[in-house]
C-alpha positions as CSV (number, residue, x, y, z in Angstrom):
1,X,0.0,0.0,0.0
2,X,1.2,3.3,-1.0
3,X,1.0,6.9,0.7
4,X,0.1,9.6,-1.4
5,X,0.9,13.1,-0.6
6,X,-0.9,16.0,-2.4
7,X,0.1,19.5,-2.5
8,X,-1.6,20.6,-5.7
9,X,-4.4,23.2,-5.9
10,X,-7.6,21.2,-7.5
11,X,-7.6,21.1,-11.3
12,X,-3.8,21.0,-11.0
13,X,-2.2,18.0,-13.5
14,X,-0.3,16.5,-10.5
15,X,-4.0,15.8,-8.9
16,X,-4.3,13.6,-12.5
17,X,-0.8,12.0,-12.2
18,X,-1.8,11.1,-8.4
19,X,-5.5,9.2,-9.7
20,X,-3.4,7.3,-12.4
21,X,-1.2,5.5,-9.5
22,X,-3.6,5.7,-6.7
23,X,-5.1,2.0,-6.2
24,X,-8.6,1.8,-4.1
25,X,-8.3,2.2,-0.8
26,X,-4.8,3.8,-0.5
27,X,-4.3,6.6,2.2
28,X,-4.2,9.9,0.3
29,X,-3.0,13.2,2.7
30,X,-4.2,17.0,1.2
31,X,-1.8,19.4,2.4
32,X,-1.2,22.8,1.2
33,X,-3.1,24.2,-1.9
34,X,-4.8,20.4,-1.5
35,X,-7.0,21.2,1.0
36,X,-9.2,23.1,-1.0
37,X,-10.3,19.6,-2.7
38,X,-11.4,18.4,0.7
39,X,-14.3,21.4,0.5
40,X,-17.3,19.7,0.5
41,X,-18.6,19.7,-3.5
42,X,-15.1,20.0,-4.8
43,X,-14.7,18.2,-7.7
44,X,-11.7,16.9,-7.2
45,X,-12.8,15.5,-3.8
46,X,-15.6,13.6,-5.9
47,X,-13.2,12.0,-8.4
48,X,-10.5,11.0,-5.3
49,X,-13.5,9.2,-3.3
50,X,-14.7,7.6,-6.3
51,X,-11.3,6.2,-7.0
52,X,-11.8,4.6,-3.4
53,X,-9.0,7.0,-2.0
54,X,-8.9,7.1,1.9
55,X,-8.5,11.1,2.1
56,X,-7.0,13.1,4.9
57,X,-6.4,16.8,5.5
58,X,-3.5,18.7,7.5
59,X,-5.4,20.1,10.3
60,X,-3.2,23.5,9.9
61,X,-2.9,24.0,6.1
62,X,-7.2,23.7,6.4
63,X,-7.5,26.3,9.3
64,X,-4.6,28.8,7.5
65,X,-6.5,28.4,4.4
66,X,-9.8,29.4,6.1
67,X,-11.7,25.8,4.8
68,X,-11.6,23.7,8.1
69,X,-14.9,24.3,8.5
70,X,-16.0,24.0,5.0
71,X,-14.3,20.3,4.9
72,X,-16.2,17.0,4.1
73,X,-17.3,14.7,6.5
74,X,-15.6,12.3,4.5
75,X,-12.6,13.4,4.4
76,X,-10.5,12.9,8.3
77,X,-8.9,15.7,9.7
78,X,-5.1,14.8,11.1
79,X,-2.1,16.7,12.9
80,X,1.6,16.6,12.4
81,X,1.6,13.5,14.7
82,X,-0.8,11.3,12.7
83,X,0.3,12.2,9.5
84,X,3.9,10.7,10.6
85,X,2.5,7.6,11.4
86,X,1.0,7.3,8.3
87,X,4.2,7.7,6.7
88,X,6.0,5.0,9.2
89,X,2.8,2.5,8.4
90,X,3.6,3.1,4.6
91,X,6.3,1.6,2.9
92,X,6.1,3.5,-0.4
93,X,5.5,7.4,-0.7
94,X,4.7,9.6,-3.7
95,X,4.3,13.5,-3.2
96,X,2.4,14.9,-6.0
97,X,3.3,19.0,-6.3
């Protein structure tokens, strides 16, 4: 299982390069300019659930960004600790910029 790692605004090409290696149920985290596809209606967030993606947002790139309270119930909210255990529990990364 692979770790994706998304800092790419939505409608970016990298969020297309991401879908074309992401396999169902992999853990995908939205950080930076991502975390406007974890707005509820996004797009973006539509086509990354329906590719079975497990999605996750940075906690403080949402609140700088002004969206943590826009976010999708669907989508789980993590800190700094989480998001490192995710990256222990996952053998192989790809950051998508």
């Amino acid at each position: 299982m692979a770790l994706h790692i998304l800092n790419a605004a939505p409608g970016a090409q990298a969020i297309t390069n991401c879908l074309h290696q992401l396999s169902k149920g992999e853990p995908v985290v939205l950080l930076g300019d991502a975390t406007y596809a974890a707005i509820a209606g996004c797009e973006t967030l539509h086509t990354l659930q329906t590719a079975g993606a497990q999605l996750f947002a940075l906690q403080d790139d949402a609140q700088l960004r002004g969206v943590i309270d826009k976010l999708d119930t669907g989508v789980s909210v993590i800190g700094l600790p989480e998001f490192v255990v995710l990256t222990e529990e996952s053998p192989v990364q790809y950051s998508w910029f």
